[in-house]
C-alpha positions, 0 to 999 in steps of 0.5 A: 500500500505504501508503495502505491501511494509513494508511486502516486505522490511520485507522479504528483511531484512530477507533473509539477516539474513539468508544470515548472518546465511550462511556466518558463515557457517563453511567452508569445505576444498573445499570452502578454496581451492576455496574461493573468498575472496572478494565475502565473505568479500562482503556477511559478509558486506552486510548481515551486519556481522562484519570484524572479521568474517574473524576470523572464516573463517581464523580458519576453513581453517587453519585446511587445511593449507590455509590463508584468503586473507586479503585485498580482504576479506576487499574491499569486505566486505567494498563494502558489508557494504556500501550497508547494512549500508544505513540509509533505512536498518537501519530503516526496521532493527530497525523496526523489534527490531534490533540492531547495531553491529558496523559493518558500517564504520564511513563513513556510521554509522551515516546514518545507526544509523539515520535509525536505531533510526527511525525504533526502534520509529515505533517498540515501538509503535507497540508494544504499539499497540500489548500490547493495542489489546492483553489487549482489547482481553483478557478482552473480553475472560475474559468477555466470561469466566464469561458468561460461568461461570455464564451459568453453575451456571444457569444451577446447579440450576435448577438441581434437588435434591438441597435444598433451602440453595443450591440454595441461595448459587448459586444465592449470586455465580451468582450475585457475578460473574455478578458484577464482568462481570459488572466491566469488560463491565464498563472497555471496553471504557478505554480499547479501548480509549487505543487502539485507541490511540496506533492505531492513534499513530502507524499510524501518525509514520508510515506516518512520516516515509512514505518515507522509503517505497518508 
């Protein structure tokens, strides 16, 4: 269930990347001429874009001769910020390796950094997990590769048309390449105690935070 919702918040704080994205779009003649200067100041906020965004809407509708109502795009983005700057924003952004761009009021930065700081904890240790499955995968596939290394010496020696010297250099090859599959299988306990503790971690994180979930 926490997987779910963590998936859904997920797309959540996505979609407002892409809402950020949006509202640094260049602004057209027409979207100057018709601009809603509080409903932009309030998509910049709550996609959690900075007030001197404003600097790059004012630039392209300068070139049409028109200003920025400045106050409006203010309120606005003031109402937008105080709904991306909640400390459970800041901890899906956190969670996903983001950062603070100083873009909440002090009003709501201290909420936000406490999210924030929250969410950055569950994204170490999940990639602690990542970094401690990635290594228990590659010493299996390094495993394999000795096994398939070793089949193709198996099978040169039984090959006709080799002298004895041949095949005693085969065989040293073949037991030289089973000592070191032998070191690999020796090592896969400590790597999946790794594992196991990266994975118990992880999750004792992520039920600390449960609530953020709700």
């Amino acid at each position: 269930m926490l997987d779910l919702l963590y998936r859904a918040r997920f797309v959540a704080i996505t979609l407002m990347s892409l809402c950020l994205l949006s509202a640094c779009a260049n602004m057209n003649q027409a979207d100057c001429e018709t601009a809603d200067w509080r409903a932009i100041g309030y998509e910049d906020g709550v996609s959690g874009a900075r007030d001197s965004a404003i600097g790059q809407h004012r630039k392209d509708c300068s070139k049409h001769g028109i200003s920025p109502n400045l106050e409006e795009y203010l309120a606005g983005h003031y109402a937008g910020a105080k709904k991306y700057c909640t400390q459970t924003n800041g901890f899906f952004v956190g969670s996903r390796g983001g950062s603070y761009n100083r873009n909440c009021a002090d009003e709501f930065a201290s909420q936000f950094l406490a999210g924030l700081q929250d969410g950055k904890t569950l994204h170490t240790a999940e990639r602690a997990l990542n970094s401690a499955e990635d290594a228990l995968d590659g010493l299996y596939i390094r495993i394999e590769n000795f096994d398939d290394v070793i089949a193709d010496k198996n099978e040169l020696m039984i090959a006709d048309g080799l002298v004895r010297a041949e095949r005693l250099e085969l065989r040293q090859q073949i037991e030289e390449l089973e000592l070191g599959k032998l070191a690999l299988i020796e090592a896969i306990p400590s790597y999946e105690d790794n594992y196991d503790s990266a994975l118990s971690t992880y999750n004792s994180i992520k039920l600390q935070f449960a609530d953020y979930f709700q």
